[in-house]
Structures are given as C-alpha cells and as structure tokens.
C-alpha positions as CSV (number, residue, x, y, z in Angstrom):
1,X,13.8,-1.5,-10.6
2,X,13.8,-0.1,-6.8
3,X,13.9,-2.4,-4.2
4,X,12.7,-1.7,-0.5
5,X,13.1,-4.9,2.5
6,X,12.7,-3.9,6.2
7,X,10.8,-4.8,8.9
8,X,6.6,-3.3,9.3
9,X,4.4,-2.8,12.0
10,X,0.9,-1.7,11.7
11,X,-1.3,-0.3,14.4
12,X,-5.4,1.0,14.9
13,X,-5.5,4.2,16.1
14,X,-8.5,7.4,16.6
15,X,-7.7,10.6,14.3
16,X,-6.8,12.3,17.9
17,X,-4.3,9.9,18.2
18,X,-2.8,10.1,14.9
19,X,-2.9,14.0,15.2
20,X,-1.2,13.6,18.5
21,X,1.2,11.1,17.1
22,X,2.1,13.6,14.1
23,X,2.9,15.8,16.4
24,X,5.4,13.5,18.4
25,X,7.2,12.2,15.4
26,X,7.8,15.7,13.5
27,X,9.7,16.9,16.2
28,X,11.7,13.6,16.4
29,X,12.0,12.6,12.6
30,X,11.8,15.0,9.2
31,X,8.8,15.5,7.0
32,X,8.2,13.3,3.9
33,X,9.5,15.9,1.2
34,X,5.9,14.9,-0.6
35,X,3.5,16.3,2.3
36,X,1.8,19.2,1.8
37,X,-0.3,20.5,5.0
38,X,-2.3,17.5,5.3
39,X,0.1,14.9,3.5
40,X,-0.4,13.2,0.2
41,X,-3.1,11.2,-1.6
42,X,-2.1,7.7,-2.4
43,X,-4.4,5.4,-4.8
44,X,-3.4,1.8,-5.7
45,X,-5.3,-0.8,-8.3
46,X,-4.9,-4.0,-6.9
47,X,-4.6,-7.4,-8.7
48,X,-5.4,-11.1,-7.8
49,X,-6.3,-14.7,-9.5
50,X,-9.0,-15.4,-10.3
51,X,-9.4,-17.4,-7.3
52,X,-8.0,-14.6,-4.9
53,X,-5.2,-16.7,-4.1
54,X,-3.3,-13.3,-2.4
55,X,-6.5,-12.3,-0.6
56,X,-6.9,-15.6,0.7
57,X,-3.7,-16.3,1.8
58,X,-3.4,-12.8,3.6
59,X,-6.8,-13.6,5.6
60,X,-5.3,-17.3,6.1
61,X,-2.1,-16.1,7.8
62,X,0.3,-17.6,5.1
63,X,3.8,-16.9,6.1
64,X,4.9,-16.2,2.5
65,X,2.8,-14.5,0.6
66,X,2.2,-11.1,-2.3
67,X,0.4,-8.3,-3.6
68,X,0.6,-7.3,-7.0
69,X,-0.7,-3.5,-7.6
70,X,-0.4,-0.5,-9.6
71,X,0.1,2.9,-7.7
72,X,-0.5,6.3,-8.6
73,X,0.0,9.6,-6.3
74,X,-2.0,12.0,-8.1
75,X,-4.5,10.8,-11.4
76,X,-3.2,14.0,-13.3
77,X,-0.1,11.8,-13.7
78,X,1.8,10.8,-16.2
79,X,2.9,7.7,-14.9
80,X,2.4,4.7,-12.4
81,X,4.4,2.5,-10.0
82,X,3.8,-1.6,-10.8
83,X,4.4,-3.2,-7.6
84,X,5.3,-6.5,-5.8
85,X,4.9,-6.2,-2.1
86,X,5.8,-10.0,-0.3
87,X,6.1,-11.1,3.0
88,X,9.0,-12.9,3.6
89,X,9.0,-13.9,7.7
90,X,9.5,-10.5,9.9
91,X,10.5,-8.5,6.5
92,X,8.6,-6.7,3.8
93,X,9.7,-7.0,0.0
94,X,8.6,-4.1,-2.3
95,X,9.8,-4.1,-5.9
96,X,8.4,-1.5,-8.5
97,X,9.0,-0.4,-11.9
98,X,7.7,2.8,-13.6
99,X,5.3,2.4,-16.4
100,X,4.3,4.8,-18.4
101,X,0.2,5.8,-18.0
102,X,-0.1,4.6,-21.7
103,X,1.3,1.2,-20.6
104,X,-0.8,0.9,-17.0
105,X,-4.0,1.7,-18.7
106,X,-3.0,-1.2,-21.0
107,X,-2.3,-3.7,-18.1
108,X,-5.8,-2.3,-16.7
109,X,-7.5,-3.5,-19.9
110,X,-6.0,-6.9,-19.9
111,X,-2.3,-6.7,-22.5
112,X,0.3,-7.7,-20.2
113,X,2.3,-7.5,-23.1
114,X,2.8,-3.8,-22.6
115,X,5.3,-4.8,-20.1
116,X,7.8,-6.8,-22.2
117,X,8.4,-3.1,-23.8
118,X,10.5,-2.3,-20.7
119,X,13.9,-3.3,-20.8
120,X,14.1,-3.7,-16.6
121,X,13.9,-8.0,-15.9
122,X,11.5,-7.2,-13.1
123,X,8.5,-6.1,-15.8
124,X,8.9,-9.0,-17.5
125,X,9.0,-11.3,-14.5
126,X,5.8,-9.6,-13.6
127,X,4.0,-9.7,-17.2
128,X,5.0,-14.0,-16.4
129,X,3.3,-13.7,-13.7
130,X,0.4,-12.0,-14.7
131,X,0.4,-14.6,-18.1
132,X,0.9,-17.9,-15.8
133,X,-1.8,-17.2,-12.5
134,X,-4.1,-14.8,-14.6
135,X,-4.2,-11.8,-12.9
136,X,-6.6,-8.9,-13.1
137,X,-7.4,-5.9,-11.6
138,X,-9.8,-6.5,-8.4
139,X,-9.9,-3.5,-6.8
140,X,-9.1,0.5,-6.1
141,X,-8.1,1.4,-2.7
142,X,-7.1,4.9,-2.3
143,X,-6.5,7.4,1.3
144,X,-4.6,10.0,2.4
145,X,-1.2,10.0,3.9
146,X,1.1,11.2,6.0
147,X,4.5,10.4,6.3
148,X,7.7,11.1,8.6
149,X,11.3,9.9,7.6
150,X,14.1,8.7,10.0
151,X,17.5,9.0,9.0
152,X,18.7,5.8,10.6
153,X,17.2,2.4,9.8
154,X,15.9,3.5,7.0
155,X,12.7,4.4,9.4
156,X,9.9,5.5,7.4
157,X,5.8,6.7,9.5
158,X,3.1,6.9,7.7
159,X,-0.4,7.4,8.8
160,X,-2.9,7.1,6.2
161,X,-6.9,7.9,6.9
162,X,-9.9,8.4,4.6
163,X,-9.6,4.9,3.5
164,X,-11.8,4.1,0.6
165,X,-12.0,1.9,-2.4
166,X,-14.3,0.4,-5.4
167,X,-14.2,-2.8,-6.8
168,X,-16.7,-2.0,-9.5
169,X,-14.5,0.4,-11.6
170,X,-11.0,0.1,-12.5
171,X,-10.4,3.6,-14.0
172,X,-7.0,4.4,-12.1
173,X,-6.4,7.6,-13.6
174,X,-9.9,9.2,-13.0
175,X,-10.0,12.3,-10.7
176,X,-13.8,11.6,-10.3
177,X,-13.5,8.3,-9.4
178,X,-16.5,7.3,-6.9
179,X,-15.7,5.4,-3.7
180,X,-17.3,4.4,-0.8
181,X,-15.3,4.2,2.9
182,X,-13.9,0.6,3.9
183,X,-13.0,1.8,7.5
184,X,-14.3,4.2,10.4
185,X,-13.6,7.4,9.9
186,X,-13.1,8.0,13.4
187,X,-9.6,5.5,12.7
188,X,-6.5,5.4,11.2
189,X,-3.4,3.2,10.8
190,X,-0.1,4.1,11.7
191,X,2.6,1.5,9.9
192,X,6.2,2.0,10.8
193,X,8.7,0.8,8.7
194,X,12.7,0.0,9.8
195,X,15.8,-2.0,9.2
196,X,17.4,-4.3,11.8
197,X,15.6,-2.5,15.1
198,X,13.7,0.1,16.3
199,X,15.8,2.8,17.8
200,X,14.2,3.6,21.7
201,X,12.9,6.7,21.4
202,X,10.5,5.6,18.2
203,X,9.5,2.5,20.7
204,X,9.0,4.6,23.4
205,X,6.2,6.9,21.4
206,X,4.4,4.2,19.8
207,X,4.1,2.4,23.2
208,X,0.7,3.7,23.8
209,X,-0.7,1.8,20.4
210,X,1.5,-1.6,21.1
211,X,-2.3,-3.1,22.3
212,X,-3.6,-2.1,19.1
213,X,-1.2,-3.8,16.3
214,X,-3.2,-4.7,13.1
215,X,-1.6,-8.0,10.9
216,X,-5.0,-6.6,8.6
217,X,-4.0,-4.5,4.8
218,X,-6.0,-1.9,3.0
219,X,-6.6,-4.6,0.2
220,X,-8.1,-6.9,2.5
221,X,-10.5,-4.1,4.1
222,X,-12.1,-3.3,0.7
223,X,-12.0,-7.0,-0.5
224,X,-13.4,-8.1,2.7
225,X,-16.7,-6.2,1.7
226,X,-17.8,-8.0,-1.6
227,X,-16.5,-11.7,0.7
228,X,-19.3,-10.8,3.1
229,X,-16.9,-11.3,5.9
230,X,-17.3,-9.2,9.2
231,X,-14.5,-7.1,10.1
C-alpha cells in the first residue's frame, strides 16, 4: 500500500492563467517526470452507495468524509490504482493499491472478491467496504494534467483541464470512451498539495487566485449533472 497525507488547496482559474502559472512554477519547482509537452492524461472510475452517501456528504460539507475510485493513466495499461482519498480536518488521506487490469475490470463488473487475492490488508479492508455499504461504480471522470514537484514539503502542482466524465458507461480501459465536458473550457483548477506549511515563495505566486479557492471535486462536477443541481 502507498500512503500520501498533506495539506490541499484548490483554486478556479482561466487557461491564461494556468499557462501563466506553468510558467511561474517550472522555473521555481521541477517537472512531474510523467509530463510530456502538455502533461498527462488522468482517468478515474469513481464509486458510491447506493444512496450516494460520499457525494452527499462532499456537497453537505462533512468534515470527515471519502472517495473510493479506481485510477488509470493511460487505458493501454496494464494495471490500475484502487484508491481511498479521506478528508480528515485540514489533511488529505490517499491510500492505493495496484490491481491488476484483470482484477479492476472484475471490481467494475460487481466481484469484490477479486481483491481478497492481494495479500496487502488495505485491499481487503476495501473489498469490506465495498461488501458492507454496497459500492458500485457511479461514474468516469477523466482530464488532463499538469504537474510540478517541490522538493520540500513534499509540494506537489497540478493543473488539470479538459474535464470530462460519463456516468452511463463504466468501461475504464476503453481508449474510445465517449464523454461530454463537466466544466468551462475556458477554466481550470490548480490544487496544491504540501506538508506542514507553504513555503513563501509558492504563497506569494498563487496570491493572485487566493479569491478564487474551490472546496468543489471533479466527482462532484460530473455527479452534480445527473442531481440536477446548478453549479
């Protein structure tokens, strides 16, 4: 299992922004070893109850709270990332486990079982999970990103634009998958991720976006479309 806890900030920001913002940030921080010339596609599958309990509680401000979701980089692969994300006060948990794409397309198709095959506890505290609130997959939510790494605070950038999703097909590993955008394409979000504090010359270029800070996720901008609610 890896483990990831540190602090996240998320802000709205125009594409000439986030170009500009790059720009800032590659001269301060190193490129994510996984960009290419315009970063890196990311594409998660994203599971709830069958009441949305983790929707619901994200759009009702619940101090604790989760997000279960597979995670692929590129649907030619192999492989995919099962992940617990919680909110735990000012800190972000994210756990994850590599599964084979044999065992994902499993948990896709409803055998949580799959999981008890791997011998890491954290796969077999999910498959209880998954057993005891009935989990299943809700919806895709894929974009591309952009990230920047700091060597202190374990400071990690990202920008991610091109935000789409589906919630009407499930197929995670489909380079043809059909989506439809969940946000302006005019925007973007910057998140920025640290440990302890934010070192002063990261604060002092995010400063022009501090008006602009989003508490909103991907998963609830493409779940927020079949709820009918106005974002």
């Amino acid at each position: 299992m890896a483990e990831v806890v540190r602090q996240e900030k998320k802000y709205l920001i125009t594409q000439s922004q986030r170009i500009q913002l790059q720009h800032q940030f590659s001269v301060l921080i190193k490129s994510d070893p996984h960009n290419e010339s315009n970063g890196y596609r990311v594409r998660s599958l994203y599971f709830d109850t069958l009441n949305d309990r983790d929707f619901q509680e994200k759009e009702d401000g619940v101090e604790r709270r989760r997000k279960l979701r597979l995670r692929v980089y590129n649907p030619q692969d192999d492989f995919a990332l099962l992940e617990v994300k919680q909110k735990e006060g000012a800190y972000q948990r994210k756990r994850s486990v590599k599964l084979t794409r044999r065992q994902a397309e499993a948990l896709i198709q409803g055998y949580p079982e799959v999981l008890l095959e791997c011998s890491d506890p954290f796969a077999a505290e999910c498959y209880g999970m998954i057993r005891v609130q009935l989990y299943q997959p809700k919806t895709i939510v894929e974009y591309q990103r952009f990230a920047l790494i700091g060597s202190e605070n374990n400071i990690r950038i990202t920008f991610d634009h091109q935000i789409r999703a589906t919630e009407g097909c499930f197929h995670l590993f489909d380079p043809k998958l059909s989506l439809v955008p969940v946000f302006p394409m005019a925007q973007a979000v910057l998140e920025v991720k640290f440990n302890h504090f934010l070192p002063s010359y990261i604060q002092r270029v995010i400063q022009v976006c501090d008006h602009s800070e989003l508490s909103v996720s991907k998963y609830t901008l493409a779940r927020r479309i079949s709820h009918s609610v106005v974002f």
